[in-house]
N, C-alpha and C positions, 0 to 999 in steps of 0.2 A: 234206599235211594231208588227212584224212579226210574227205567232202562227207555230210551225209547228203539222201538226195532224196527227197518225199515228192507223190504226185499224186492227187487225191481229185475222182471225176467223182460234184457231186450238182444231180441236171437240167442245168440250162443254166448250174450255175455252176464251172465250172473251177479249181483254184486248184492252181498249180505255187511251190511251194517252197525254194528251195535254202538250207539253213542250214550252221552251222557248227557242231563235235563241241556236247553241252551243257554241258561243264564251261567257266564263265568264264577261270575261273587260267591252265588251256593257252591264252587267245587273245591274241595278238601285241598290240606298241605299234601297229602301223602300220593304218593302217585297211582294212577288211576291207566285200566288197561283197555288201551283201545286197540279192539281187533277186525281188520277187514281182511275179506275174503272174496277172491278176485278167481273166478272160474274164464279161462278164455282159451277153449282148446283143452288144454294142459290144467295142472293143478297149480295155482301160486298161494302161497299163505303167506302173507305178511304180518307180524306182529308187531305193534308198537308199543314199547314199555318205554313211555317216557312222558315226562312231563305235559301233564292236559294241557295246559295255558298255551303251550307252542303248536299242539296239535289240532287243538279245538278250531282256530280257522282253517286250516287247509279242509276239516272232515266237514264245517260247517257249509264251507263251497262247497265240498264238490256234492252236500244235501241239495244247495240250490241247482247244482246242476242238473242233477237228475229227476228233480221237480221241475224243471226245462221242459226236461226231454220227454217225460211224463204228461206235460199239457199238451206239449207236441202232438204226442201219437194218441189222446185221449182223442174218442168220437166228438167231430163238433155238427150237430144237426143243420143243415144247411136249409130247413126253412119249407116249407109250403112249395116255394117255386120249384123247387127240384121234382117235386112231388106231382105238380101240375103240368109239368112241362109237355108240350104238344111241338112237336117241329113245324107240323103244315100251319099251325098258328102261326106260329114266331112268324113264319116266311111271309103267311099275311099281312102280318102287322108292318114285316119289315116293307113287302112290297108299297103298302099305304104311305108308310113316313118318307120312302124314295118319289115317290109321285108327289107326295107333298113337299119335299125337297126342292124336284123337277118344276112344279109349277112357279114355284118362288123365285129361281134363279132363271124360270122360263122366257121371262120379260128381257131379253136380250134385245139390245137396240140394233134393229137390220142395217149394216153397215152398206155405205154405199159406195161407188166409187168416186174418185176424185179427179180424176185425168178418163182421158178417152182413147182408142186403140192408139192413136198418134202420140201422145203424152202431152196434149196439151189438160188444161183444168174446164173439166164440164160447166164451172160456176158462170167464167166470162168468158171461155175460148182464149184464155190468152197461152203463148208456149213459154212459160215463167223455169227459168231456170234454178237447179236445187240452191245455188248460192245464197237464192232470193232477192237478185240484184234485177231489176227491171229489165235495163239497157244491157243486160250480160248477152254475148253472142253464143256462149257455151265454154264452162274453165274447165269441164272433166275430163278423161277420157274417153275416147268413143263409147257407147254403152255396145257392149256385145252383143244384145239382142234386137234392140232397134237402129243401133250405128248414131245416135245423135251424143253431142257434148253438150248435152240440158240435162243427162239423166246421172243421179250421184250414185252413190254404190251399190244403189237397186234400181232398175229400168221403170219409167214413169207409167208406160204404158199398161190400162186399166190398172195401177195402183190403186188402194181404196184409203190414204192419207197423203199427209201435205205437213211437210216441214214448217210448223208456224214461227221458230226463232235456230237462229245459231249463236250458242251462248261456248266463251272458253269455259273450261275448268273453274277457274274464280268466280264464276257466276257474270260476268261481262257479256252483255248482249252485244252481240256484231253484227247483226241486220234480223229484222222482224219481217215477217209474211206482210207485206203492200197494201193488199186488202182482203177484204171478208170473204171468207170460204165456209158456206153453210156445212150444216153436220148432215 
């Protein structure tokens, strides 16, 4: 009968194996001796004199295990690139794909304002309150920094937007922007 022998030095832990072929079908009535041997520190000898059939999966895993832990720590070549690697490259290359990045996202639309130092709207000079109500006299509080009740929980003055709708929660429009306010 065929032995297979397997020996797996990882650090201080040793583990010697002797099993039998994998196929159950080929293994005999008579019982069969499987000895493992566990070095960790200390001396353990285990012996098992019992029954292959009950033993052969536990020994069979824990072959797959250590075939794991085996690919694990086996060298894996990582290639050419490791091999070429230049840093002041890389940082070129990096600096290019940023500039090329930056020009893409460059095209920012120059915002402009929308109100003027007073808070009225530069488009028609009107003093339009945040409400959006035309004939509103002012429904807020004074603004802190200008002192007028046109201005809502931000001061109008050189603002660079315009409230186009006040909608609830449900999506219900309550008053839309009067008229056109270029971009």
């Amino acid at each position: 009968m065929r032995q297979r022998w397997l020996r797996t030095d990882l650090m201080f832990h040793t583990l010697l194996i002797y099993t039998l072929p994998y196929s159950i079908s080929k293994m005999t009535d008579r019982s069969e001796e499987f000895r493992v041997e566990k070095n960790i520190g200390g001396d353990e000898l285990a012996e098992l004199n019992s029954n292959p059939e009950k033993d052969f999966p536990k020994i069979q895993k824990q072959m797959q295990q250590i075939e794991r832990q085996l690919k694990c720590l086996a060298f894996q070549n990582p290639g050419p690139q490791v091999a070429d690697f230049n840093p002041e490259t890389r940082l070129q290359k990096k600096k290019a794909r940023m500039s090329q990045m930056n020009e893409f996202f460059a095209t920012k639309k120059i915002v402009q304002k929308k109100y003027d130092k007073r808070g009225k709207l530069l488009c028609n000079n009107r003093d339009l309150c945040d409400c959006l109500e035309v004939n509103c006299q002012g429904c807020f509080y004074p603004c802190p920094k200008c002192n007028s009740k046109k201005c809502g929980p931000e001061c109008r003055c050189n603002r660079k937007w315009v409230y186009d709708r006040i909608q609830t929660e449900a999506g219900d429009v309550i008053s839309k922007l009067p008229f056109y306010v270029p971009d």
